[in-house]
N, C-alpha and C positions, 0 to 999 in steps of 0.2 A: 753873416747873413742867414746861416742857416738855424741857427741858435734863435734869429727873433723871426722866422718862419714857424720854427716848432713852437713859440710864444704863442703868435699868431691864432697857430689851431687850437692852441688848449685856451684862448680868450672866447674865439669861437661856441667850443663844444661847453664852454661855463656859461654863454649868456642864451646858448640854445638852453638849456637846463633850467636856468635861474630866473629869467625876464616871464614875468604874466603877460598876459592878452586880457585887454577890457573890453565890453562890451555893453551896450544901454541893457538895461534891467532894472527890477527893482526890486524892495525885499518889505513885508511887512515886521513891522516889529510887535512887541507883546500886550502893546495900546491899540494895535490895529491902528497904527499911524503908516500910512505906505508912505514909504520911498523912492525916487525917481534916481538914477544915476548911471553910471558902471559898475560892472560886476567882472570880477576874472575869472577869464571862461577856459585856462590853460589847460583844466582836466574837469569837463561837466559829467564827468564818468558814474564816479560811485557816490555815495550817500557822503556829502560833506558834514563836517563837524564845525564847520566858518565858513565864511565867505569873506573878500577883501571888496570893500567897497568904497566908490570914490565919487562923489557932487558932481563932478566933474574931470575931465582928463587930466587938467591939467591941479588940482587940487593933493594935497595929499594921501597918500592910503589908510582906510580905516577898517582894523582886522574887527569884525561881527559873530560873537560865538552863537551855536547856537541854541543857544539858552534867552539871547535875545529876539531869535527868527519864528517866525509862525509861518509863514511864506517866503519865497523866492522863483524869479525869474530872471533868466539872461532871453536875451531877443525874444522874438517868438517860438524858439523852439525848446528850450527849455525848464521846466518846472516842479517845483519841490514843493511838499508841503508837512509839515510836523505834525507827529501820530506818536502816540503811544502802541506798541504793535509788540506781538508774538512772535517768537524767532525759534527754532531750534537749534539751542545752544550746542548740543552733541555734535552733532554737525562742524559745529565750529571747531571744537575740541578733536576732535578724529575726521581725520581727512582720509584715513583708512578702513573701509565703509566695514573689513571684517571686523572691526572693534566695535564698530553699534550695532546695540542686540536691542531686537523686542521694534515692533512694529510703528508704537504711537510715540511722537516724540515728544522729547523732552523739553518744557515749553520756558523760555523767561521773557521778561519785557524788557523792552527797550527803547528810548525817546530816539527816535530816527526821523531824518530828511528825508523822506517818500521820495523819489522821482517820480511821476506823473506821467503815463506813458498812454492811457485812456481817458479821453471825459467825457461823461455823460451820466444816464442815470444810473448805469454801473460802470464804474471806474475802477481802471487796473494800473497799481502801484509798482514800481519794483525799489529793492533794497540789495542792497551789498553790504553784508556784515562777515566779520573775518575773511574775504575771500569767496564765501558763500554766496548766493545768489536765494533769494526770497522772491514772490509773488505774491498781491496781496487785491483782493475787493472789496471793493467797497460801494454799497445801493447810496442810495439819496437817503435816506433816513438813519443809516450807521452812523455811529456817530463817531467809529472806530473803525480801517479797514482791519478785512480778517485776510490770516496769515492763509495762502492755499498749499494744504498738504501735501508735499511729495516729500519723502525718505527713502533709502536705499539702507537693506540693514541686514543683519548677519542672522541667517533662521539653518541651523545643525551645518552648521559651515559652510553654506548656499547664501551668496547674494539676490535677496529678494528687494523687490518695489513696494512702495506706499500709495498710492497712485488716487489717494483721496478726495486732491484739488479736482479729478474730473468729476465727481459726484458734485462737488461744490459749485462749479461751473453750470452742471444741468440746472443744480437747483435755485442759480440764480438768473442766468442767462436764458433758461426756455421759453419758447415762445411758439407759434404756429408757422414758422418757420426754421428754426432750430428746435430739431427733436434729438430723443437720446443718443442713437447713432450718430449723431455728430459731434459727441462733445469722448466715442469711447477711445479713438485714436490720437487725443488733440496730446503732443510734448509738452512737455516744462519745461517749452522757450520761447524768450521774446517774442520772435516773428512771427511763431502760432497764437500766443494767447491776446497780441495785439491785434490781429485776423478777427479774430472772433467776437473779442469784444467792440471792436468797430462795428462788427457787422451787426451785433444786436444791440446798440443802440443807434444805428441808423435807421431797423426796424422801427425801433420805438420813438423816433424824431426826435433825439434826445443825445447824439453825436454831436461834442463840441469843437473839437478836434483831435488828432492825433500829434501828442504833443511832440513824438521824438520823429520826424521824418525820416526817411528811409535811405536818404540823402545826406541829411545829416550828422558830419562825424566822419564819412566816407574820407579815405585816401585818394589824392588825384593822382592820375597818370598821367604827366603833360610831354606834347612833342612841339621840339622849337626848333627853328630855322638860325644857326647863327653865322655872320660876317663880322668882319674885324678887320684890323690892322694891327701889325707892331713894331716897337721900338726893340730892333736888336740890339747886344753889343756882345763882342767876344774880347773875356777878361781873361790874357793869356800871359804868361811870361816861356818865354824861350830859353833853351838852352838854362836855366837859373841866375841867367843875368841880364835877358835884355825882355822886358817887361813894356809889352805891346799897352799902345794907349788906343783906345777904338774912336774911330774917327767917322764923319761926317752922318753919323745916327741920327734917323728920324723914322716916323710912323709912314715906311715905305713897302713893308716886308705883308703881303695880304694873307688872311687864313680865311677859312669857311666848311661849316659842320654842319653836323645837328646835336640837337641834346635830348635827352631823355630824364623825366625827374619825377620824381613822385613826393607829392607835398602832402602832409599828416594833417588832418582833421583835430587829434584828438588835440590840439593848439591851434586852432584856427587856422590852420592852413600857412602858419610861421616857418617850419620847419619845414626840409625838403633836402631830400637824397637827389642827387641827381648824377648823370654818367654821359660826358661826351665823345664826339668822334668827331675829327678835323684834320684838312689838310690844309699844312703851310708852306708856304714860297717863303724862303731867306736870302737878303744879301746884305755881307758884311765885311768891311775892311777895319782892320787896324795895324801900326806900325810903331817902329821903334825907332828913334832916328839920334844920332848922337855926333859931336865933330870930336874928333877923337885928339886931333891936335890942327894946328896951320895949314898939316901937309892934305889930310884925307878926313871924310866923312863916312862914316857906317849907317846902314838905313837896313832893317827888318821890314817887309810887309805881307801882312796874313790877310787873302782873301779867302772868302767861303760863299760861295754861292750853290744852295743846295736846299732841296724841295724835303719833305716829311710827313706821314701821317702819325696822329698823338690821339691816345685816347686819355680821358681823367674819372677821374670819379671823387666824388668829394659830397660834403654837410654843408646847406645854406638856411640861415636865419636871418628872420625880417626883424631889426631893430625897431623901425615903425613900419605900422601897418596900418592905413586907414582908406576903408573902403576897396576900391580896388587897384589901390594904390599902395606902395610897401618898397622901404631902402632897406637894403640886405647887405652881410658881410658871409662872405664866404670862403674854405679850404679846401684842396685836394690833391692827390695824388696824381700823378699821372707816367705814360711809360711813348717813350718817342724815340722812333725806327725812322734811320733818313731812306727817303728812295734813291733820289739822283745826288749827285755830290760832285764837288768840284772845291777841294782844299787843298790848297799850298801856302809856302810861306817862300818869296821872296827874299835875296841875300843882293843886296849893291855896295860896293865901296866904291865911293866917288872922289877923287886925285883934283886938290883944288890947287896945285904948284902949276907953275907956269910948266909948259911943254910933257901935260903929265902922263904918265904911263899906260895904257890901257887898263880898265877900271873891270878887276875879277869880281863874277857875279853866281853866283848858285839859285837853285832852286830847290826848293822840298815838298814832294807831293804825298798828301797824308789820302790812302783810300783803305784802309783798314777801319771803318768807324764803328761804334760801338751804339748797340741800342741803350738807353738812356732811363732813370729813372726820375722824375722832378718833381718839386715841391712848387703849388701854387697860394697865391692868399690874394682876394678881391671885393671891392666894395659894386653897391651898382643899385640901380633903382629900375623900378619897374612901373610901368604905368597903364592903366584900364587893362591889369590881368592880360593884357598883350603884346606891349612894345618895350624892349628893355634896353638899357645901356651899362654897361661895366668897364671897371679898370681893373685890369688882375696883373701882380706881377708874377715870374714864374723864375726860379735860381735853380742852378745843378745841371747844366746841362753839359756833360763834358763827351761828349761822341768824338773825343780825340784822346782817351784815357790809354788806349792801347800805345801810346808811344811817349816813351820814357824824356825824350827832349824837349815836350812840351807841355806844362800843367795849367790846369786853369778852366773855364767853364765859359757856356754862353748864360746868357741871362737877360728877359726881355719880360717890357710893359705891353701888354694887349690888351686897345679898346674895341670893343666886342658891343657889337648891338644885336638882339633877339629879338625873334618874333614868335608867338607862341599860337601853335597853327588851332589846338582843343582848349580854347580859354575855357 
């Protein structure tokens, strides 16, 4: 069992990896024919060289280089458009800014995916090439955005700045409400240069929107409410010969938490860490019973009634996701300390001869226990981003390792329903 547990995770952590996320979009192609569909939206990050697009969901995938693309769009939030554009290649080449010398850079071209992070009458592009990060404008009448100036470069073994894009910015962005004082302090990043240029084409009535929302792409923190039940059984053998069978199991044993998870953006919201806390109530029997001949019978019985708090932590992906709805499979770790305990194991010999003997009986009280390390693996669905249901099973549980007479583990199915209080 533990062998298709550690299965289990690495299936897991291969289709957290491997499975796209589609999304409505559409893509123009080199006829200016648009296209309606899905687009996979697993990393809308940096400047793609393809896109995988598909008619429909359920149709097969068709890989689009692009060399076919003029346009692309997933939902309304994000947007690409093909530009011949200036880069600095240095840059790319030396990530060690003392190795570039000489202030103006070193310029080549290159057919890139704009992302589209401004619209209006000046629009502001960004690019990821090697690693690098680009800025780029472009008026209404360009027919090309220009690349905006910044380098960092080595002047008698002093790191100096290029700081050129802010000239470029007055001279296209000024207006009678942006003057040059505002453009002397503005970085060479995102959240400034999308500031800005918001703001001066809102000026100019000419703000179409701002394509990459501020919201968008974010990591969630969610906190959930969980209750459950579970199916114990304790898989034990005695002594090396008398091999407890667990009896009368059912979804009797109650637990209840909370959870804590943080779900990834940069896949739509598929992936998700998350870390619980829970206390459970256990009761469990099993026994060993055998007639040994005519005269007597031998009977084993192991009960454990005893309470625990468990923490886990573990990796969840949504196999499907649609809308705010998404079936998930999940793994994790976990470590379980009992509070109260009450473990023995009962010894009967029963004399079935006529006028029989008085029947010797022992008892063995286990209160040495052991906190616990355990492996879980769980499927479960979630519905309107609030209410969830899951089956997780969980192996390894041996809090009776400290004693040499008895081997063996608990092991139990819990169904577990959430409520997720920050949808």
């Amino acid at each position: 069992m533990k062998k298709i547990t550690i299965l289990v995770f690495l299936l897991i952590s291969f289709i957290g990896y491997s499975q796209k996320s589609y999304s409505p979009g559409y893509y123009i192609d080199q006829s200016n024919n648009k296209k309606e569909g899905f687009i996979d939206n697993s990393n809308p990050y940096n400047n793609p060289e393809k896109i995988y697009f598909k008619t429909s969901l359920e149709e097969k995938t068709i890989e689009i280089s692009i060399d076919n693309i003029k346009e692309f769009k997933i939902n309304s939030n994000y947007k690409f458009v093909k530009y011949t554009v200036d880069y600095d290649y240095e840059q790319i080449q030396n990530s060690n800014k003392i190795k570039i010398l000489g202030k103006e850079p070193k310029l080549e071209q290159k057919v890139v995916l704009l992302k589209l992070l401004v619209e209006g009458n000046v629009s502001l592009y960004k690019a990821i090439i090697g690693d690098v990060v680009f800025f780029y404008v472009k008026n209404k009448d360009d027919v090309n955005p220009k690349l905006l100036v910044h380098r960092k470069y080595n002047q008698d073994n002093s790191i100096k700045e290029n700081n050129d894009y802010r000239k470029q910015l007055y001279d296209d962005l000024k207006s009678d409400k942006l003057v040059f004082n505002d453009f002397l302090d503005i970085d060479y990043d995102e959240k400034e240069l999308v500031s800005i240029f918001s703001k001066a084409n809102t000026e100019n009535n000419s703000f179409v929107n701002q394509n990459i929302s501020s919201e968008i792409g974010k990591n969630k923190l969610q906190y959930k409410i969980i209750a459950g039940t579970s199916l114990y059984r304790a898989n034990y053998t005695f002594n090396d010969d008398y091999k407890l069978t667990p009896k009368n199991a059912s979804f009797n044993n109650p637990m209840v938490g909370v959870e804590f998870s943080n779900s990834f953006g940069i896949n739509s919201y598929r992936s998700e860490l998350f870390v619980r806390l829970f206390y459970q109530k256990v009761k469990t029997e099993a026994d060993y019973f055998s007639q040994v001949s005519n005269d007597y019978n031998v009977r084993y019985t192991m009960k454990s009634d005893f309470s625990s708090i468990n923490v886990t932590a573990g990796y969840r992906y949504a196999l499907y996701k649609k809308g705010k709805n998404k079936f998930y499979v999940d793994g994790s770790i976990g470590l379980s300390k009992v509070l109260e305990d009450d473990f023995s194991i009962d010894y009967l010999v029963t004399y079935t001869t006529p006028n029989p003997i008085p029947s010797p009986s022992d008892k063995y009280v286990f209160d040495q226990l052991s906190t616990v390390i355990f492996l879980n693996a769980g499927v479960g669905y979630v519905f309107n981003n609030r209410f969830g249901l899951g089956l997780e099973y969980s192996a390894n549980k041996n809090y009776l390792k400290e004693y040499a007479l008895i081997n063996g583990s608990f092991s139990n199915i819990n169904l577990i329903f959430t409520y997720t209080l920050n949808h």
